[in-house]
GUDREN-995455 format. One line per field, with one value per atom (N, C-alpha, C): atom name; residue in one letter; x, y, z. Coordinates in steps of 0.02 Angstrom, whole numbers, padded with zeros to 5 digits, m for minus. Example, Ala and Ser with C-alpha at 12.3 -4.5 7.8 and 13.67 -1.06 7.14 Angstrom:
residues 2
atome: [N:CA:C:N:CA:C] .
residu: [A:A:A:S:S:S] .
X: [00660:00615:00660:00642:00684:00645] .
Y: [m00284:m00225:m00165:m00112:m00053:00002] .
Z: [00390:00390:00390:00354:00357:00394] .
//
This chain:
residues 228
atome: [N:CA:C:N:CA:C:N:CA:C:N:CA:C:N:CA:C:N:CA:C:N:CA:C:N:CA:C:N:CA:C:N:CA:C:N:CA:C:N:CA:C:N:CA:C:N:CA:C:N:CA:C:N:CA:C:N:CA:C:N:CA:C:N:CA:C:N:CA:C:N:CA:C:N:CA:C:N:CA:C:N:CA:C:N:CA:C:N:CA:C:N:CA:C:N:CA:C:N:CA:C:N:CA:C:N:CA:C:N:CA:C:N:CA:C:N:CA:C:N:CA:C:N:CA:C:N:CA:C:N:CA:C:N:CA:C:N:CA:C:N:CA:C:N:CA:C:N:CA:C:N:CA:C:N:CA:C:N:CA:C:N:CA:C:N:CA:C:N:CA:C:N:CA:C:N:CA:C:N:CA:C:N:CA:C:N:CA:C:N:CA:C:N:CA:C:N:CA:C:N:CA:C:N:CA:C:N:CA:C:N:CA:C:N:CA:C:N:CA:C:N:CA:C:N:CA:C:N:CA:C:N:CA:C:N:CA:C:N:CA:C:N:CA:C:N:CA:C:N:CA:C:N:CA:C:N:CA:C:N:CA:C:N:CA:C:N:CA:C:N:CA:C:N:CA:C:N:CA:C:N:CA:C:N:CA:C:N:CA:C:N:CA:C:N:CA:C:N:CA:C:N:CA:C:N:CA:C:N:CA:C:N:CA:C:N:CA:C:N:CA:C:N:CA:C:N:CA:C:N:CA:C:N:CA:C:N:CA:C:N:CA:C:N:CA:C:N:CA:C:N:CA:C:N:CA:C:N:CA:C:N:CA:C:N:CA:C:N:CA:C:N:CA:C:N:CA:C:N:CA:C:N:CA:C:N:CA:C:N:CA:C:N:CA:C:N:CA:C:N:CA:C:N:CA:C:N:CA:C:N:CA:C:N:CA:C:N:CA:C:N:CA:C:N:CA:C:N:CA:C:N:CA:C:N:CA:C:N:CA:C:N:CA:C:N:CA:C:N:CA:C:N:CA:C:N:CA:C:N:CA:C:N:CA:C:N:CA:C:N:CA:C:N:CA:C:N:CA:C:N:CA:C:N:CA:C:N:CA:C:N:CA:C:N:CA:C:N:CA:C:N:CA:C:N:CA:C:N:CA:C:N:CA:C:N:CA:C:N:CA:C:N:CA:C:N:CA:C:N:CA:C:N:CA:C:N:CA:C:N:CA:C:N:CA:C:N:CA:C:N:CA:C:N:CA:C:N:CA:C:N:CA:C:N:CA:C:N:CA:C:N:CA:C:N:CA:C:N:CA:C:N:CA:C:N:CA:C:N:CA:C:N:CA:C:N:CA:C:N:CA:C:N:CA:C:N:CA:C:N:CA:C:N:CA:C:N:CA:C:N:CA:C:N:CA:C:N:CA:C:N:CA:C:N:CA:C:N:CA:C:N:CA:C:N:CA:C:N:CA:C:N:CA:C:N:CA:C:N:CA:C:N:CA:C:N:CA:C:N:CA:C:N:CA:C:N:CA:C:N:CA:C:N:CA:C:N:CA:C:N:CA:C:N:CA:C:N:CA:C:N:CA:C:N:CA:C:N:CA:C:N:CA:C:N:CA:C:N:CA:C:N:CA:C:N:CA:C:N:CA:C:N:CA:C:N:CA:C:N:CA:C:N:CA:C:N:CA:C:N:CA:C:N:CA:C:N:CA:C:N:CA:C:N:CA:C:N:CA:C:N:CA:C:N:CA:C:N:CA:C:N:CA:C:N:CA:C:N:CA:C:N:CA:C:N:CA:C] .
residu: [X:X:X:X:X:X:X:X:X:X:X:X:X:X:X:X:X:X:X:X:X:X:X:X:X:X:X:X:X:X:X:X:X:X:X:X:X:X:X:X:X:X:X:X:X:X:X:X:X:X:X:X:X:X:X:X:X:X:X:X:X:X:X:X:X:X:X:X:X:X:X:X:X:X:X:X:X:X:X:X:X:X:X:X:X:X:X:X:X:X:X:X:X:X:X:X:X:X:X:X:X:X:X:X:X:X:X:X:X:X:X:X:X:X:X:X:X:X:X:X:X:X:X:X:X:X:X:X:X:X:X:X:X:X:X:X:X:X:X:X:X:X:X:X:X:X:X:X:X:X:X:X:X:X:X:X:X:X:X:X:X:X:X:X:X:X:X:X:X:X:X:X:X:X:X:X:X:X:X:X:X:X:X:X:X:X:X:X:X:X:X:X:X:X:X:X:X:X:X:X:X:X:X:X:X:X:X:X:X:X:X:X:X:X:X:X:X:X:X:X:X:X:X:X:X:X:X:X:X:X:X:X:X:X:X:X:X:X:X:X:X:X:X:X:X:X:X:X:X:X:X:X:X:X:X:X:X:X:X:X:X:X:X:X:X:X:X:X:X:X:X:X:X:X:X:X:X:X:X:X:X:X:X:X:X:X:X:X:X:X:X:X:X:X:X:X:X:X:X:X:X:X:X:X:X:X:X:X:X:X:X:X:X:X:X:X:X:X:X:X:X:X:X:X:X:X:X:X:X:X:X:X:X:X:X:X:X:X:X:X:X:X:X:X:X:X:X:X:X:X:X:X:X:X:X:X:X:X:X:X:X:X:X:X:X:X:X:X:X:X:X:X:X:X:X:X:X:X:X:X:X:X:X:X:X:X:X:X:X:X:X:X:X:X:X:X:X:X:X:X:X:X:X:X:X:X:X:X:X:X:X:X:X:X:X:X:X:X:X:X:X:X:X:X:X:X:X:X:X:X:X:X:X:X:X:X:X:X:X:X:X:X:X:X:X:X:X:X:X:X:X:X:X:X:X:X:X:X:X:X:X:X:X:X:X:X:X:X:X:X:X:X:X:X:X:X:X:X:X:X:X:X:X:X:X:X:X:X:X:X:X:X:X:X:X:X:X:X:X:X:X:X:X:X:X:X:X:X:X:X:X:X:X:X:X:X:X:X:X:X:X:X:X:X:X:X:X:X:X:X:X:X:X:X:X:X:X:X:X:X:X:X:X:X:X:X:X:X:X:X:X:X:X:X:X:X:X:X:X:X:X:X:X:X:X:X:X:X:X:X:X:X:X:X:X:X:X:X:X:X:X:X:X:X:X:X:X:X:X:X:X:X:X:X:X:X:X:X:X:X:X:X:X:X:X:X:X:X:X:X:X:X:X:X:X:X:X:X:X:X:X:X:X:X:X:X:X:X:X:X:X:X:X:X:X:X:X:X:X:X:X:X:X:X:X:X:X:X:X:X:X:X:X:X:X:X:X:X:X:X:X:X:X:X:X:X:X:X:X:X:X:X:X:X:X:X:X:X:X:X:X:X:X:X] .
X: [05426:05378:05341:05311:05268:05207:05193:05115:05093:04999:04955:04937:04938:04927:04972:05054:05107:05087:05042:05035:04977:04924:04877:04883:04941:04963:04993:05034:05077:05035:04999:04942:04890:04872:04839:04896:04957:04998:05011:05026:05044:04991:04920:04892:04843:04863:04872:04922:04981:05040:05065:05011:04981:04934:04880:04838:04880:04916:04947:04979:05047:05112:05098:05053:05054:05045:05066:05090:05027:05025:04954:04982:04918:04956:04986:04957:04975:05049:05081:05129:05193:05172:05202:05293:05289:05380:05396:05365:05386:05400:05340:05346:05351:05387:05416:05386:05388:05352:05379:05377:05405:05435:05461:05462:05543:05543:05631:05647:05693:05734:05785:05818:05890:05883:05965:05987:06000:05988:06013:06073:06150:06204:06191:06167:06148:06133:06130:06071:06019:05939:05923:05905:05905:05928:05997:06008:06072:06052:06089:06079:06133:06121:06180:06127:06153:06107:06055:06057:05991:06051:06029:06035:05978:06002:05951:05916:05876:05812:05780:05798:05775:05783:05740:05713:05790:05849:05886:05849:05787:05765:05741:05756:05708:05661:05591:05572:05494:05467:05431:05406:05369:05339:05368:05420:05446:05420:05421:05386:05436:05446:05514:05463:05457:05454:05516:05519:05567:05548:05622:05606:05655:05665:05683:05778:05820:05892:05907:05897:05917:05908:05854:05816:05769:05739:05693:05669:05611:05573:05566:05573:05578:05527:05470:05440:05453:05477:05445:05422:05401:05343:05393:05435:05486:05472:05459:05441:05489:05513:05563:05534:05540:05532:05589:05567:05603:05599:05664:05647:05712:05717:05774:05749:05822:05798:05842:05820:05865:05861:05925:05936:05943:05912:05944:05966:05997:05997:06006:05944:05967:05934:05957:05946:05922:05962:05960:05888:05858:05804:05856:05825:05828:05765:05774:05710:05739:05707:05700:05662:05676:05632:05638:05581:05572:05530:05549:05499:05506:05452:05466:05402:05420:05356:05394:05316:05358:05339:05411:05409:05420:05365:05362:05400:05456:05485:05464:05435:05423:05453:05526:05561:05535:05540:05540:05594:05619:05705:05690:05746:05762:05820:05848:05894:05909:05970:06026:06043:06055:06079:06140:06180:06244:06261:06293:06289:06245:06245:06190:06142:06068:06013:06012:06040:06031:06090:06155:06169:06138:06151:06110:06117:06190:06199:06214:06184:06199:06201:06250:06262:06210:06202:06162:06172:06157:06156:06069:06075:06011:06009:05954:05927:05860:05839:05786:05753:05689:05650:05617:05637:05597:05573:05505:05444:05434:05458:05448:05395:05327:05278:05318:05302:05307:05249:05225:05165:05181:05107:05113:05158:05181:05226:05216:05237:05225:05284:05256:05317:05299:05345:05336:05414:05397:05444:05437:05509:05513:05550:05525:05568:05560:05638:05650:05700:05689:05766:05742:05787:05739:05803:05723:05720:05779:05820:05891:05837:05803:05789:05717:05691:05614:05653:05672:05703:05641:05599:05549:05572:05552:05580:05510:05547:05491:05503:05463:05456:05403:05392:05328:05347:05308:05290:05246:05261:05204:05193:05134:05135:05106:05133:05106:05095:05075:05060:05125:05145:05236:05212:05148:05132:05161:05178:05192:05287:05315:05380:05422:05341:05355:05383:05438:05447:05423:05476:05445:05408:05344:05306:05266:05240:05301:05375:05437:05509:05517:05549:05573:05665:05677:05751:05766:05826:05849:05910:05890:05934:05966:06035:06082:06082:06114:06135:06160:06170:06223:06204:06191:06203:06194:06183:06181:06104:06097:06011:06041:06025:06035:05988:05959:05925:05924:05876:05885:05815:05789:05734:05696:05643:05609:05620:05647:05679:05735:05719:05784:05796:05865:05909:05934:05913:05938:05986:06047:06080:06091:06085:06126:06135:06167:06183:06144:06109:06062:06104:06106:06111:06072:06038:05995:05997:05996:06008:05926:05904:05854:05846:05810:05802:05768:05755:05715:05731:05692:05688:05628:05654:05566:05542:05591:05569:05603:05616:05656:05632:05671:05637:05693:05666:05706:05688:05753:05731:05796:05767:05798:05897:05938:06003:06022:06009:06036:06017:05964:05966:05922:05952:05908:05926:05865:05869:05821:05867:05837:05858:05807:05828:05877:05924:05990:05954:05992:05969:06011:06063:06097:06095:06075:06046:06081:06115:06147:06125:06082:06049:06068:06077:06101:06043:06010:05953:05958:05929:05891:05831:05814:05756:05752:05706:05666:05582:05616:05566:05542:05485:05461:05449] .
Y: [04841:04868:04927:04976:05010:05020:05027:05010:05034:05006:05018:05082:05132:05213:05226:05211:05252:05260:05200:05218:05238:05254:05301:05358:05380:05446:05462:05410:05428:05475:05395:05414:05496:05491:05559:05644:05609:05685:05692:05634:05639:05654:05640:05651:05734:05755:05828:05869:05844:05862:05867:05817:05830:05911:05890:05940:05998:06013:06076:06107:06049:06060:06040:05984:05949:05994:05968:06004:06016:06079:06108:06119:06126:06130:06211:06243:06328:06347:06309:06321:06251:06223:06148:06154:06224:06218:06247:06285:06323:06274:06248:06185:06101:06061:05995:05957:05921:05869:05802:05780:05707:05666:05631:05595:05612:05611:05630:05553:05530:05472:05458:05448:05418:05377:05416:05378:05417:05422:05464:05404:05490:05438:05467:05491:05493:05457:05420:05403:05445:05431:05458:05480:05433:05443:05432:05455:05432:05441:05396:05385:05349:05324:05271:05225:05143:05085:05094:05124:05131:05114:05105:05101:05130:05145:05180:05113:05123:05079:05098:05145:05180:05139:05152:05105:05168:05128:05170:05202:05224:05235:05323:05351:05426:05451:05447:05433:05508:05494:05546:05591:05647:05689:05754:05779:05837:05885:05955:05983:06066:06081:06134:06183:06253:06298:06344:06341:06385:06451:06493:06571:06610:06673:06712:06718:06737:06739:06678:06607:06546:06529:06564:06546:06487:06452:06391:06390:06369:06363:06289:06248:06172:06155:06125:06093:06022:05997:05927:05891:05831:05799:05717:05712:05644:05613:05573:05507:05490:05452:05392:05374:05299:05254:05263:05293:05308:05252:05270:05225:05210:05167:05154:05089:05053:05008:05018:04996:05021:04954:04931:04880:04899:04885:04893:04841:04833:04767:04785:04770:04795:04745:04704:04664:04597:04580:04519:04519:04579:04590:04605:04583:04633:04653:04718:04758:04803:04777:04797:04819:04891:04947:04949:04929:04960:05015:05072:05139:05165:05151:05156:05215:05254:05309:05320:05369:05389:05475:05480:05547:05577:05635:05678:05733:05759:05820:05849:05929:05960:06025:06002:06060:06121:06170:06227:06270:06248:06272:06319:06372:06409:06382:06377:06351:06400:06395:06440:06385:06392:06363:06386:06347:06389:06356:06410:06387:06419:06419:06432:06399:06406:06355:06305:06319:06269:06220:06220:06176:06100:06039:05997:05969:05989:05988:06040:06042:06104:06081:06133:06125:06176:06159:06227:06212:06243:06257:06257:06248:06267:06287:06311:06314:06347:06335:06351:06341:06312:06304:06232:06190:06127:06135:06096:06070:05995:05972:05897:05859:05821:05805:05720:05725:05646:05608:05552:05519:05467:05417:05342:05309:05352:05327:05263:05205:05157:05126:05080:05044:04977:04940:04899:04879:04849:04831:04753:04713:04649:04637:04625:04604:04549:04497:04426:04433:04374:04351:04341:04308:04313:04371:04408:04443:04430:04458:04460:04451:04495:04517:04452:04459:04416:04330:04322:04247:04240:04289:04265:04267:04229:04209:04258:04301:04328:04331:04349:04365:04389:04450:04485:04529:04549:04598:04648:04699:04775:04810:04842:04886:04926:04979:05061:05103:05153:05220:05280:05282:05316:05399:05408:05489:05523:05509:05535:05568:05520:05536:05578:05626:05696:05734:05765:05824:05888:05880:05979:05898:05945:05911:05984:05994:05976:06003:05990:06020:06055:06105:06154:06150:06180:06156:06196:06207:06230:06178:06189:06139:06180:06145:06183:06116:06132:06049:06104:06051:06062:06003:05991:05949:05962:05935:05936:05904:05945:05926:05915:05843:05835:05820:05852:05860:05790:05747:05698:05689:05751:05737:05772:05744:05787:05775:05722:05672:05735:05732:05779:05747:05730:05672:05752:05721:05783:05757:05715:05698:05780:05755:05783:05771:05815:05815:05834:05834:05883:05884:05935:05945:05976:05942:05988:06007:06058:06071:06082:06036:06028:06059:06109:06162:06122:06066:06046:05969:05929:05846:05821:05774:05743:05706:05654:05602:05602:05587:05597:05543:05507:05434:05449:05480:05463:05411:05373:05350:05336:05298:05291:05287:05300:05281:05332:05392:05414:05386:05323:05313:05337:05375:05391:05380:05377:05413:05492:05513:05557:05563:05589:05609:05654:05647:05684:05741:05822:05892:05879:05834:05849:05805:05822:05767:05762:05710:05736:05661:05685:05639:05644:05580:05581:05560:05611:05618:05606:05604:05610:05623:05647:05679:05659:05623:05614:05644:05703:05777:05748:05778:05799:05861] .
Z: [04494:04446:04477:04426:04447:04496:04558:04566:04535:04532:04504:04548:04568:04600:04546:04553:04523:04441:04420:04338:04347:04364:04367:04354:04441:04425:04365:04358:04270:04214:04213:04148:04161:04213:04230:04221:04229:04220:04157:04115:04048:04011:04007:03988:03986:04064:04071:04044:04033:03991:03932:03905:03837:03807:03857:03859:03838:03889:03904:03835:03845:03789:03739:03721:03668:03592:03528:03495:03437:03408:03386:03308:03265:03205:03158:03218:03210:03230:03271:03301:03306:03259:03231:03237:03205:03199:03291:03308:03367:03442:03422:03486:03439:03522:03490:03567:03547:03597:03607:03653:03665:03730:03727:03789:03823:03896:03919:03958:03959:04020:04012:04068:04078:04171:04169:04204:04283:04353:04413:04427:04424:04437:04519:04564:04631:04661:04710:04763:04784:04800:04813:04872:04923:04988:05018:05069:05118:05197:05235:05304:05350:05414:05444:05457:05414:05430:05395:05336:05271:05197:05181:05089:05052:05006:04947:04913:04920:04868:04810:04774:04722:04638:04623:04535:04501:04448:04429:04361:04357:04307:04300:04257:04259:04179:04193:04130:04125:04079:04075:04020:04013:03945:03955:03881:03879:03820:03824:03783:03781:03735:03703:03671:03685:03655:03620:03561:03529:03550:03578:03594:03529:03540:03498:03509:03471:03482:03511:03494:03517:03573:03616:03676:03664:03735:03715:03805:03800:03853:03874:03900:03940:03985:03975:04015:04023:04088:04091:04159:04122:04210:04182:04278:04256:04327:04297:04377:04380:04455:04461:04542:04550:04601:04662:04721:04774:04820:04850:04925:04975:05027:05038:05094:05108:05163:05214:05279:05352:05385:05410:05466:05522:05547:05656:05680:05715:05777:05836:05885:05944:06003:06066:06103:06084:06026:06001:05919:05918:05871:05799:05759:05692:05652:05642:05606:05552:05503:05425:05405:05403:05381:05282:05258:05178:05181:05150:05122:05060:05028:04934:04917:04875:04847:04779:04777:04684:04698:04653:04635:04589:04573:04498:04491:04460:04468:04397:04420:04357:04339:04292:04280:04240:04239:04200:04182:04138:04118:04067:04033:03993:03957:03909:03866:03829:03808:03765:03718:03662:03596:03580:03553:03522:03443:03424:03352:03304:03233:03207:03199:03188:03208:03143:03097:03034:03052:03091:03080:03114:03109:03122:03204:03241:03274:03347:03382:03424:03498:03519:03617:03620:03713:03730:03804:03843:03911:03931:04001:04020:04096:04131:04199:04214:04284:04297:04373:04357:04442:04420:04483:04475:04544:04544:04593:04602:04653:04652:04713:04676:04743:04738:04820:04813:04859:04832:04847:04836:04888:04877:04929:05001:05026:05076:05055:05108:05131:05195:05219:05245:05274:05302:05353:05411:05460:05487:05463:05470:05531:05589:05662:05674:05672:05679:05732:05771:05802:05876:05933:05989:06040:06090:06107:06184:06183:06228:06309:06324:06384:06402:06351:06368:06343:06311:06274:06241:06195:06177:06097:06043:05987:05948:05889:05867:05805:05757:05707:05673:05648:05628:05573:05522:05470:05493:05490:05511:05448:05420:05349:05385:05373:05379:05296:05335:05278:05289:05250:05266:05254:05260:05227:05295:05358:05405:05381:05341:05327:05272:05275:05199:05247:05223:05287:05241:05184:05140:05069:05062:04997:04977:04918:04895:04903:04865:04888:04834:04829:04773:04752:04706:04700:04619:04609:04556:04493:04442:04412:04343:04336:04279:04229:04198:04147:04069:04060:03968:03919:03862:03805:03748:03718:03624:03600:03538:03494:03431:03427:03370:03317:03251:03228:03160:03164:03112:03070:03016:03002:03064:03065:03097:03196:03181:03253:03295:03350:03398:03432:03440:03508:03562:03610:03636:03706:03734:03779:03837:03887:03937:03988:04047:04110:04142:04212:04247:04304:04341:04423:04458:04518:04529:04588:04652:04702:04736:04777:04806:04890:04877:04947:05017:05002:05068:05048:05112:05107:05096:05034:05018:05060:05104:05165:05198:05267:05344:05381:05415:05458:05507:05555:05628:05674:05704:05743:05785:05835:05905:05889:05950:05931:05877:05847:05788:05727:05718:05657:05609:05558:05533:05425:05395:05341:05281:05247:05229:05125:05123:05031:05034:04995:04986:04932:04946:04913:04852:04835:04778:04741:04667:04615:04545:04516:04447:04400:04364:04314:04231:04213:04147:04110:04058:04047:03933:03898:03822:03819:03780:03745:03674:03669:03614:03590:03541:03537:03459:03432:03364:03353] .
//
């Protein structure tokens, strides 16, 4: 589940995102408003002796300005639950590293339409510049088993503050994608693809022996839009 920080933050961006995009009655047909989520077929991290821990969810508030010659302007603010877990074993110990945060990516795309605009169905293309912060990072480290050298039998839980394991925050990155709007009434289904190529790492955990994990730069999310 969500923490209670992660829906705070939620509620505080959406509700700024409202502010912003939200839809006015001067400009009713021009802008559309509504919610984006799917699915990341990615991992979001990768490492040796980590797994990805990440919520498979991508959810969030999207907002479409109609431009001129079948242009369109794309804002959106999309959370999803990060993380990953790491095993070691070393002199008879095992230690289980969890590190979970959340992160907001806020695209700003341009879109192309194809087709004429009356029909009910249309492809389009898109790309642009996304900004992604990530916050909330915590951890914890579970070391059981007895100790090879001491014969001492242990077992302990440690919680830390994982803010030490931002390397680029926020990270910048560019994203393409393709799908279809389908127009039902005043309702827009809008399916697509995203890819996004991410210029830096949102988290990095080195440690001893080579082990390490890090957020992977390459992202491809299967995303809808539900606009008014």
């Amino acid at each position: 589940m969500m923490s209670q920080p992660g829906i705070t933050n939620y509620l505080v961006a959406a509700a700024a995102f409202l502010a912003l995009f939200g839809p006015r009655p001067a400009t009713g047909q021009l802008l559309s408003f509504g919610v984006k989520g799917g699915v990341p077929l990615t991992d979001a991290t990768q490492g040796n002796f980590s797994n990805p821990a990440m919520k498979r969810y991508v959810v969030g508030p999207t907002a479409e300005l109609k431009l001129p010659f079948s242009f369109a302007f794309e804002a959106d603010a999309l959370y999803r639950r990060t993380g990953y877990d790491m095993t070691v074993r070393d002199f008879g110990l095992t230690s289980v590293t969890q590190v979970r945060a959340n992160s907001w990516e806020f695209p700003l795309l341009v879109k192309h339409y194809m087709g004429p605009s009356l029909l009910p169905l249309r492809l389009y293309l898109s790309g642009g510049y996304v900004v992604r912060k990530t916050s909330g990072v915590d951890g914890s480290v579970h070391t059981f088993g007895t100790d090879s050298v001491s014969g001492q039998v242990i077992d302990t839980t440690a919680h830390y503050d994982g803010s030490y394991l931002r390397q680029d925050d926020p990270t910048h990155g560019l994203a393409v994608g393709g799908g279809a709007r389908l127009h039902l009434g005043p309702l827009h289904i809008s399916p697509e693809i995203r890819y996004t190529r991410w210029a830096g790492i949102a988290l990095s955990d080195q440690q001893s022996h080579g082990v390490f994990a890090q957020s992977t730069q390459n992202q491809l999310d299967v995303l809808v839009g539900l606009t008014f």
